[in-house]
DRENSE-918929 format. One record per residue (C-alpha): residue in one letter; x, y, z. Coordinates in steps of 0.05 Angstrom, whole numbers. Example, Ala and Ser with C-alpha at 12.3 -4.5 7.8 and 13.67 -1.06 7.14 Angstrom:
2
 res     xx     yy     zz
   A    246    -90    156
   S    273    -21    143
REM end
This chain:
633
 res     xx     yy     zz
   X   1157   2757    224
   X   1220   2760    272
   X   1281   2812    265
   X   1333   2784    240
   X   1376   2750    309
   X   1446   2765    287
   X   1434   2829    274
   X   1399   2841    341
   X   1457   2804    374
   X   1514   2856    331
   X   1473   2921    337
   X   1445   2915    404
   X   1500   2894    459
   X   1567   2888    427
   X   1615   2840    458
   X   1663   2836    415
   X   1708   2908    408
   X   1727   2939    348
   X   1780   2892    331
   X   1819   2960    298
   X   1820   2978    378
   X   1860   2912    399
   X   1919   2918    345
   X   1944   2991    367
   X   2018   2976    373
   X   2047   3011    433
   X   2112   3019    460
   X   2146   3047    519
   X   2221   3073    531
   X   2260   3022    567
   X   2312   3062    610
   X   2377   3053    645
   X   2421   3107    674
   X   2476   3109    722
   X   2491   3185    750
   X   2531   3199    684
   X   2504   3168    625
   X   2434   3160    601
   X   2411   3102    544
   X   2340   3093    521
   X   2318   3037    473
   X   2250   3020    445
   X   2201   2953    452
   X   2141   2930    439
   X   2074   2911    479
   X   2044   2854    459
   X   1968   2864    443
   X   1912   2825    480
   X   1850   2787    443
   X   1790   2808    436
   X   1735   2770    479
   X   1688   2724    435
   X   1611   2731    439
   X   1575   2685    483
   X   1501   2671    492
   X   1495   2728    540
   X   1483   2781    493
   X   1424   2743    459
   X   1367   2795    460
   X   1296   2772    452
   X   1280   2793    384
   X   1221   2780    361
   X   1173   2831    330
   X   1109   2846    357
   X   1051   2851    304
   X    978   2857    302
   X    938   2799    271
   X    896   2823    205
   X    853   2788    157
   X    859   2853    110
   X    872   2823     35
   X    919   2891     32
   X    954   2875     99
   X    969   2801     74
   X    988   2824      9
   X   1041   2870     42
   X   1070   2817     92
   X   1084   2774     34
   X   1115   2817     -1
   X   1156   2827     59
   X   1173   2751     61
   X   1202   2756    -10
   X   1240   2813     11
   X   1205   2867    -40
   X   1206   2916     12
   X   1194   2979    -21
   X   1125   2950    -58
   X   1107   2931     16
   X   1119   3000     37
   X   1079   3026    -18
   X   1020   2992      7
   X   1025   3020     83
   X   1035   3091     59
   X    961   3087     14
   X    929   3052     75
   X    962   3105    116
   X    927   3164     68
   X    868   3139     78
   X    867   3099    142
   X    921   3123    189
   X    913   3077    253
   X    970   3059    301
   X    977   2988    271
   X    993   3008    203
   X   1046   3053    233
   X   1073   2995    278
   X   1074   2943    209
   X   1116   3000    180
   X   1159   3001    234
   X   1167   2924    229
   X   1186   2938    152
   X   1238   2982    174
   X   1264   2937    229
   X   1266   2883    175
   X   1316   2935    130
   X   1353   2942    187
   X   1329   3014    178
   X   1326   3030    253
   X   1324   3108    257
   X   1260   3104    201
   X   1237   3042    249
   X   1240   3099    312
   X   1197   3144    271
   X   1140   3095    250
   X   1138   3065    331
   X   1130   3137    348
   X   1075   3146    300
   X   1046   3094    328
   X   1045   3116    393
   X   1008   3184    380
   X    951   3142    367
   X    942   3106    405
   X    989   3105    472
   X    976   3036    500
   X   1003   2998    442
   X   1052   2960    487
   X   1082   2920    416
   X   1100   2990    390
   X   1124   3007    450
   X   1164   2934    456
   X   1187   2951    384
   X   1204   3015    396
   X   1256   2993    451
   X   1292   2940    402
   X   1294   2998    351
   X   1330   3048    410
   X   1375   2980    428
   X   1398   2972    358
   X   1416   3040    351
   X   1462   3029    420
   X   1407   3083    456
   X   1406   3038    520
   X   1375   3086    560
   X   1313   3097    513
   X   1300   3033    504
   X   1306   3017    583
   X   1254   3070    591
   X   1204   3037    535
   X   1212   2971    575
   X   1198   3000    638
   X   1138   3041    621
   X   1110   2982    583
   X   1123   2934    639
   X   1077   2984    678
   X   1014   2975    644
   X   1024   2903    615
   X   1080   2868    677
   X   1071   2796    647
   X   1102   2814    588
   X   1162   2767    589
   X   1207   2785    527
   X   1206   2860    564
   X   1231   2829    625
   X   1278   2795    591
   X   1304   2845    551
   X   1305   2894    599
   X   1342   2844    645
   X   1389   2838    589
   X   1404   2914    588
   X   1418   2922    657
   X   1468   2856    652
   X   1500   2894    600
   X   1506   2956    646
   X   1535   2920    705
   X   1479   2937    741
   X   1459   2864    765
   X   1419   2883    826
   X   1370   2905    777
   X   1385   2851    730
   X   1367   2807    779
   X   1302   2827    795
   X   1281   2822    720
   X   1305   2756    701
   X   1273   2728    768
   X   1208   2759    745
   X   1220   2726    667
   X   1229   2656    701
   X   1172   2669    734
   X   1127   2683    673
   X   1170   2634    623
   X   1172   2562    612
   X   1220   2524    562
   X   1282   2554    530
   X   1258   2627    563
   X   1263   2604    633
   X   1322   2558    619
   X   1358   2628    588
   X   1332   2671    647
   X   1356   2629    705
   X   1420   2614    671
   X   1425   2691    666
   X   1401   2693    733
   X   1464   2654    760
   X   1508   2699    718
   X   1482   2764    746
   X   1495   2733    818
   X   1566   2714    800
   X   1579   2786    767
   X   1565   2817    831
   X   1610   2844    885
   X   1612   2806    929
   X   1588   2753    892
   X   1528   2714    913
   X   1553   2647    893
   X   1507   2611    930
   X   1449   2640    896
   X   1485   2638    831
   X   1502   2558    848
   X   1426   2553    860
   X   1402   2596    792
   X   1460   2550    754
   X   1432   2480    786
   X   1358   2502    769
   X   1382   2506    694
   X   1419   2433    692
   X   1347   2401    729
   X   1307   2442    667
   X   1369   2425    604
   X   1414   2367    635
   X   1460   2390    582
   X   1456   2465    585
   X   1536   2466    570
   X   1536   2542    598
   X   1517   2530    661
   X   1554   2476    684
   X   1614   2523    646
   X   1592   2574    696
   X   1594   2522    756
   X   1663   2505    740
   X   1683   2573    743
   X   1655   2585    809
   X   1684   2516    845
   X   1754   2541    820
   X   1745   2605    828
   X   1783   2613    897
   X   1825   2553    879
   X   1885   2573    845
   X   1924   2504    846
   X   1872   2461    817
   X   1900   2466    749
   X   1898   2387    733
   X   1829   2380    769
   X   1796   2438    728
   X   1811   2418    666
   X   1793   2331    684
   X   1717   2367    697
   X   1724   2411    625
   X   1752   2360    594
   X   1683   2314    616
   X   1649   2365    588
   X   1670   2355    524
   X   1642   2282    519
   X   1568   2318    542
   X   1570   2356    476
   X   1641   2345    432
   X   1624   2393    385
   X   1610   2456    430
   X   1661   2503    424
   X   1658   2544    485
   X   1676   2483    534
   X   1749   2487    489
   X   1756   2554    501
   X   1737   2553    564
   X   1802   2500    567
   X   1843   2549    533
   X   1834   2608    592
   X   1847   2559    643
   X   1911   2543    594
   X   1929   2617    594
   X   1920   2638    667
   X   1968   2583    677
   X   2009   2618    629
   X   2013   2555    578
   X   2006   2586    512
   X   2024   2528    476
   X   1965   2480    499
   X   1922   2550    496
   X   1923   2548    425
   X   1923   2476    415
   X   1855   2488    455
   X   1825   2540    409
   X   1842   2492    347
   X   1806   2439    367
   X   1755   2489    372
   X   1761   2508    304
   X   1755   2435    277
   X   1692   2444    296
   X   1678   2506    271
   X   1731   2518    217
   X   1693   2583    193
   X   1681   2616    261
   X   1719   2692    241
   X   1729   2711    316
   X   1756   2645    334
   X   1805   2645    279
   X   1828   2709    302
   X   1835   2692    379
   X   1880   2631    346
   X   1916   2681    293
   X   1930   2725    360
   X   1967   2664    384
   X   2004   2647    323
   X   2034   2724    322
   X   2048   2709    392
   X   2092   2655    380
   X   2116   2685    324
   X   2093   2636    272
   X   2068   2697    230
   X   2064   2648    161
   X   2021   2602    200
   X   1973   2665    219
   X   1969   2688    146
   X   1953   2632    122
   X   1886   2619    163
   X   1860   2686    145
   X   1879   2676     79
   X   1829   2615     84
   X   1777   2669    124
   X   1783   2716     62
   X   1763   2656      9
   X   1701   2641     45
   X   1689   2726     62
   X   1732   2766     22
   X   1706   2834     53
   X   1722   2821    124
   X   1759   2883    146
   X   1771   2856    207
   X   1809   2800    175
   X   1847   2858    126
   X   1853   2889    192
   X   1901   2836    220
   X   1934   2823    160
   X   1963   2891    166
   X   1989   2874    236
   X   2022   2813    211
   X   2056   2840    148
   X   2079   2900    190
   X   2110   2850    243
   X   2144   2816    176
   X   2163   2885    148
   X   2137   2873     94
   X   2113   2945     86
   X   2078   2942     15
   X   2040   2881     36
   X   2015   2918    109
   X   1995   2983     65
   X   1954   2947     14
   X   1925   2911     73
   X   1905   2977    119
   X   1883   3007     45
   X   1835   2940     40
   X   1805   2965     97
   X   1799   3034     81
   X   1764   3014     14
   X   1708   2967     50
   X   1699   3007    110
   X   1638   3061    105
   X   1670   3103    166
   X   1741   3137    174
   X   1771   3091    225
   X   1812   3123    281
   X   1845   3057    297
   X   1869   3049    222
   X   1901   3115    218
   X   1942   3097    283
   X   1958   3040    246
   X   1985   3073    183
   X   2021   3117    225
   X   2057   3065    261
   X   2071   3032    189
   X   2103   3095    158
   X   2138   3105    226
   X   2173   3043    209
   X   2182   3062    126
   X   2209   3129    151
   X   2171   3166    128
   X   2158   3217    189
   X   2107   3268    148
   X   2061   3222    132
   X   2066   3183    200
   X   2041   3258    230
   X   1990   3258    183
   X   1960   3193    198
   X   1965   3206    276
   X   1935   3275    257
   X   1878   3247    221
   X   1867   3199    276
   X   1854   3253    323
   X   1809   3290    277
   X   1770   3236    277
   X   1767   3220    356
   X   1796   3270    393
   X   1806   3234    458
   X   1848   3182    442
   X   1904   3169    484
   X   1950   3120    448
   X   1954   3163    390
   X   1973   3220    423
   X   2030   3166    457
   X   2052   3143    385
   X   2057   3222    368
   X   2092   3236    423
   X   2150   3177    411
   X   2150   3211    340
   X   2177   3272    369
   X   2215   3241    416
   X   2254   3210    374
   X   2261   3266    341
   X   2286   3307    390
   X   2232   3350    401
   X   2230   3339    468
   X   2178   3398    488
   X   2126   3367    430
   X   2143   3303    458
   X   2118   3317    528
   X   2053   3364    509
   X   2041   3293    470
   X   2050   3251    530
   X   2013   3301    581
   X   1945   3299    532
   X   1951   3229    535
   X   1956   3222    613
   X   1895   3276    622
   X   1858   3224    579
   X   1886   3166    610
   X   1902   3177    681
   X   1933   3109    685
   X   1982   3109    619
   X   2044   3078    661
   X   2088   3085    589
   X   2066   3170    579
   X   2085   3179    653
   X   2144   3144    635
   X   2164   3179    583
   X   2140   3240    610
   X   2194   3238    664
   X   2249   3212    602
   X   2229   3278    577
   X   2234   3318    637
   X   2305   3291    654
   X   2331   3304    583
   X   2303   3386    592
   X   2339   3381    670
   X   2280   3389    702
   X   2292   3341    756
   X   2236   3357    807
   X   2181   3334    747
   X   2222   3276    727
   X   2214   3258    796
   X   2140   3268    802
   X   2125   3232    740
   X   2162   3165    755
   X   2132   3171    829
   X   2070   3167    782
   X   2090   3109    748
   X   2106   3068    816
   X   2046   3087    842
   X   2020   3052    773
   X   2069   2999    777
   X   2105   2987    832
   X   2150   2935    819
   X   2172   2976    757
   X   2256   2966    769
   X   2276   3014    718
   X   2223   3074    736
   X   2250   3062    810
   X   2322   3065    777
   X   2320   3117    745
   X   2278   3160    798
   X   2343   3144    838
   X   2380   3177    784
   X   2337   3241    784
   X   2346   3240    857
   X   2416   3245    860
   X   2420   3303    810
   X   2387   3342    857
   X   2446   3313    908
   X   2382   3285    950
   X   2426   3222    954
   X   2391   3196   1015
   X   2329   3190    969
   X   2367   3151    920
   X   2406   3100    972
   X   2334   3076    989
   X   2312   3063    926
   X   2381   3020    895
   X   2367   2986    970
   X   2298   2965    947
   X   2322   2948    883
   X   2373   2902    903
   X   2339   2869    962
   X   2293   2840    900
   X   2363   2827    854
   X   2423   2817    879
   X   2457   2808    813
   X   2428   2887    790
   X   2497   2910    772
   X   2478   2982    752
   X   2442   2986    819
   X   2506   2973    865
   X   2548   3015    817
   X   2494   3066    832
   X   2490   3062    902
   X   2568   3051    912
   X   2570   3126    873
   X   2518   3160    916
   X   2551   3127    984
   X   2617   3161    961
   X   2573   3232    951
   X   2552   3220   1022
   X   2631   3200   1046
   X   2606   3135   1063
   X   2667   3108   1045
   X   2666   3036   1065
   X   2597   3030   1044
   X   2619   3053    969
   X   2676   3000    975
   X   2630   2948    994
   X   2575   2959    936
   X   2625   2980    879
   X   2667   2912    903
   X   2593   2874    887
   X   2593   2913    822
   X   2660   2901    800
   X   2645   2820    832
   X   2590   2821    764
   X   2627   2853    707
   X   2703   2855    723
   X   2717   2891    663
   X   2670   2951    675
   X   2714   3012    672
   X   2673   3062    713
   X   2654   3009    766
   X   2734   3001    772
   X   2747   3078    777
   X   2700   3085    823
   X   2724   3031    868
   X   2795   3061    865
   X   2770   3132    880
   X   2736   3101    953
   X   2802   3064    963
   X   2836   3124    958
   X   2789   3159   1005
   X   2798   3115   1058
   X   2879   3123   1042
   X   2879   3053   1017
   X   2924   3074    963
   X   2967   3014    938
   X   2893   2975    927
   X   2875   3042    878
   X   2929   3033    847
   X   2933   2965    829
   X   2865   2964    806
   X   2878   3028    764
   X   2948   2996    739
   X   2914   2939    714
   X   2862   2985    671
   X   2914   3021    645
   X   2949   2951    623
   X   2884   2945    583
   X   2880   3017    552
   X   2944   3061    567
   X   2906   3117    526
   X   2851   3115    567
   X   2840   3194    597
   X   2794   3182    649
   X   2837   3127    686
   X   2906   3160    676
   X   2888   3220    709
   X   2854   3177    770
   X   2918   3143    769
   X   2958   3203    769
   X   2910   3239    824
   X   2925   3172    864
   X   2993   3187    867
   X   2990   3260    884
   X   2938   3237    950
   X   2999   3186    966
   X   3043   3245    956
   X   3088   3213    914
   X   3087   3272    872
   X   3145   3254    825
   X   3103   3196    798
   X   3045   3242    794
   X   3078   3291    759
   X   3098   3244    697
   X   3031   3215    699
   X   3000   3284    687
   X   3051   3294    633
   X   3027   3224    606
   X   2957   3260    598
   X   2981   3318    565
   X   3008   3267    518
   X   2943   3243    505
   X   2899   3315    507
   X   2948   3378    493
   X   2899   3430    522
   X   2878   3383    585
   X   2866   3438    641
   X   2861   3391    693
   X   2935   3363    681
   X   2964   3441    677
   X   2943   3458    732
   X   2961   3392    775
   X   3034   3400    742
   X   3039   3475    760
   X   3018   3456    830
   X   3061   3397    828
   X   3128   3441    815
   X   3105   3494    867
   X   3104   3445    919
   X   3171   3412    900
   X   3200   3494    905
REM end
């Protein structure tokens, strides 16, 4: 009688994430500012697939039981085999009333572990134990009930102590191996696979070594050659043990980054070994996507698929894709086909949401994210996020709080949802909710580049200058070749007239893009705070040199013209504005400032009457005029 392998493999050491966790839809606030104006607009992140399982999370399951010739014991176990579990467990409990022993107690357990009962499986292993301590398969059995129940620790410490008293027990090596590998702690994973090869022959040892070589490669440094070694010793054992000559690969290109063509030539052999093995395509689709070719990527994972057509978690790597290139109907349409063949897949419903969302096709997203609320037995954090980003986009705020509301009831340290909440009340305005939202969600994720962002978005809007500054220094510490956080840090900088600060930064910015025009308008502005005057000529020249019809950029070359007492250049550039927009404020009185500096104060007199033309109540142009006429007195 053997536990049931998949579920093992799904309860035990999970590879494969919540896939609620990988569909959060983020965003951050994409900013540019020159010293006057401010503009914020909102994107997307795209999300990243989940990692398929792969044979290293295959736990040694199988049961240990006591052999017994007793006609009630036999009855019971097939009983078992039929699955009529509770008649079987009718017959333990009256041989337990009147025989209590530490084997009927461990064939109990066994029942349990068969129900995938694992807490009532603890219970009877424990039982077990009192009776007799030295029962090393209650003890094994014990340790795949703590394992299934994700108690790692427990079950490492029924390994160990039964490795004590029986240390050629091979499955506890393994499995114990297998826990550590899981834990990253490969030193110690090393040492127990090394003693499972050592004790195993056939598939065991093939497993262990091939483990073995894994464990090497995981380490840092790496011990390739000894991985190399572990990987070879496999091949000699299984000449087609597809894994490890997978893992070989890996390792030969590993410090090769140019060996695209090569790679795949030795993947692509692979496939002739054993066609039909999926992993060798997907293997061919990550070296397709560290090369950044999505295209053959996905071309990859369907070949895959012809192979296994009903593999869920392959089908929703290649749905990823699809939404990627935005062939959304394409996407629907293979989980559509995952649905006929398992139509209580919340994972799948799960997605579906995404993709009808990314459609807006509202309706068809909420029935979706309701699907899964129907089939799932547990509130999902993830889903609520998800409903909150849908009604975000229906606009319907309240119940978008409510979702990200219930979310955190549910897990309270969850930092995207206290992002999403936070871009909720940003856009609402209410800036001081906004930024306790983004603060939570930095103390829970010290490295949330988009909450520092917005953080210091906030911080500018409320003036306070000094935290804007400290929060996008956060963000290129994060991300340092972020051009808008270094941008608008500039920005932040010159508010507090620390234009110095800011020259350096549009300097940096422009050494990396010439063609950045904010960034010379920028720094021509803060050269002309600091009377650099022929520096501001020479940057707002560039500026003007990219959009010729920018009307600041012009002002502000005129104004550094007129500095230097260049005045028929400000004027002609100013004339020709004015050509453009006569009734343009800002330029005429420029214009008529122009003329006063040239002291051709007839001319500037009629220009500030032009602007009284324009604005009645225009302080600026009264008092220019009265100081105008005193001077001509």
């Amino acid at each position: 009688m053997r536990l049931p392998m998949h579920k093992i493999t799904e309860s035990v050491i999970p590879v494969i994430l919540l896939l609620c966790a990988i569909f959060l839809l983020l965003f951050f606030v994409q900013y540019r500012a020159s010293l006057d104006a401010d503009k914020a607009t909102y994107i997307h992140i795209t999300p990243q697939t989940a990692m398929p399982k792969s044979a290293e999370n295959e736990m040694d399951g199988g049961v240990e039981l006591d052999f017994s010739d007793d006609a009630r014991i036999i009855k019971a176990q097939d009983l078992i085999s039929k699955k009529m579990y509770r008649e079987a467990e009718d017959i333990y409990f009256k041989v337990l009333s009147k025989e209590p022993s530490s084997q009927i107690h461990n064939w109990l357990g066994v029942l349990y572990l068969k129900q995938e009962d694992y807490h009532k499986a603890v219970v009877s292993f424990s039982n077990a134990l009192k009776f007799n301590a030295k029962n090393y398969r209650a003890l094994y059995n014990r340790a795949l009930s703590y394992s299934a129940l994700d108690e790692t620790q427990k079950a490492i410490q029924d390994y160990k102590k039964l490795i004590e008293g029986f240390d050629s027990h091979a499955k506890s090596h393994f499995n114990l191996g297998l826990l550590y590998y899981k834990q990253k702690m490969y030193k110690d994973a090393i040492k127990e696979f090394e003693k499972t090869a050592s004790l195993s022959s056939g598939e065991k040892n093939i497993k262990s070594l091939y483990l073995l070589g894994k464990s090497y490669s995981k380490m840092l440094p790496p011990d390739n050659e000894k991985a190399i070694a572990a990987f070879n010793a496999t091949i000699r054992l299984k000449p087609n043990h597809v894994p490890s000559r997978l893992a070989l690969i890996e390792i030969m290109y590993s410090d090769k980054p140019d060996v695209y063509k090569e790679q795949l030539e030795d993947l692509q052999r692979l496939t002739e070994l054993e066609p039909e093995n999926i992993s060798i395509y997907k293997a061919i689709a990550e070296v397709h996507h560290k090369n950044k070719k999505e295209d053959l990527r996905l071309q990859a994972l369907e070949k895959a698929l012809q192979y296994e057509p009903n593999n869920v978690e392959l089908t929703i790597d290649t749905v990823l894709l699809l939404m990627k290139a935005k062939n959304t109907q394409k996407a629907i349409a293979r989980l559509e086909e995952v649905l006929a063949l398992d139509p209580s897949n919340t994972k799948v419903y799960f997605l579906l949401g995404r993709l009808y969302y990314l459609q807006d096709d509202h309706n068809a997203s909420l029935a979706a994210y309701s699907k899964v609320g129907e089939l799932s037995t547990e509130s999902s954090p993830e889903l609520w996020n998800n409903l909150g980003l849908l009604y975000v986009k229906m606009k319907d705020i309240e119940k978008a709080k409510e979702s990200y509301e219930k979310a955190l009831r549910i897990r309270s340290d969850y930092p995207e949802v206290y992002y999403n909440l936070g871009l909720l009340f940003f856009k609402n305005k209410e800036f001081e909710k906004a930024k306790t939202c983004f603060e939570k969600a930095i103390v829970i994720r010290p490295d949330y580049t988009q909450a520092y962002y917005n953080l210091a978005l906030i911080s500018a809007q409320l003036n306070k200058h000094e935290e804007a500054i400290d929060a996008y220094t956060k963000v290129l510490e994060l991300s340092p070749d972020k051009v808008e956080a270094k941008l608008n840090l500039a920005v932040q900088y010159s508010k507090l007239e620390a234009y110095e600060n800011a020259q350096s930064l549009y300097a940096e910015i422009l050494e990396e893009d010439e063609s950045y025009f904010i960034a010379w308008l920028n720094l021509g502005l803060t050269s002309y705070q600091l009377k650099e005057y022929e520096n501001s000529i020479d940057a707002l020249r560039k500026a003007v040199a990219l959009e010729p019809e920018h009307d600041k950029a012009n002002r502000s070359l005129a104004k550094s013209y007129r500095a230097v007492k260049k005045f028929d250049e400000a004027l002609e550039i100013l004339e020709r504005l004015l050509e453009n927009d006569p009734s343009d404020l800002k330029t005429r009185l420029v214009y008529a400032r122009t003329y006063y500096r040239y002291k051709k104060y007839d001319l500037a007199l009629d220009e500030y009457k032009k602007v009284l033309r324009l604005e009645a109540d225009n302080k600026t142009a009264q008092r220019m005029i009265k100081l105008i006429q005193q001077k001509k007195k």
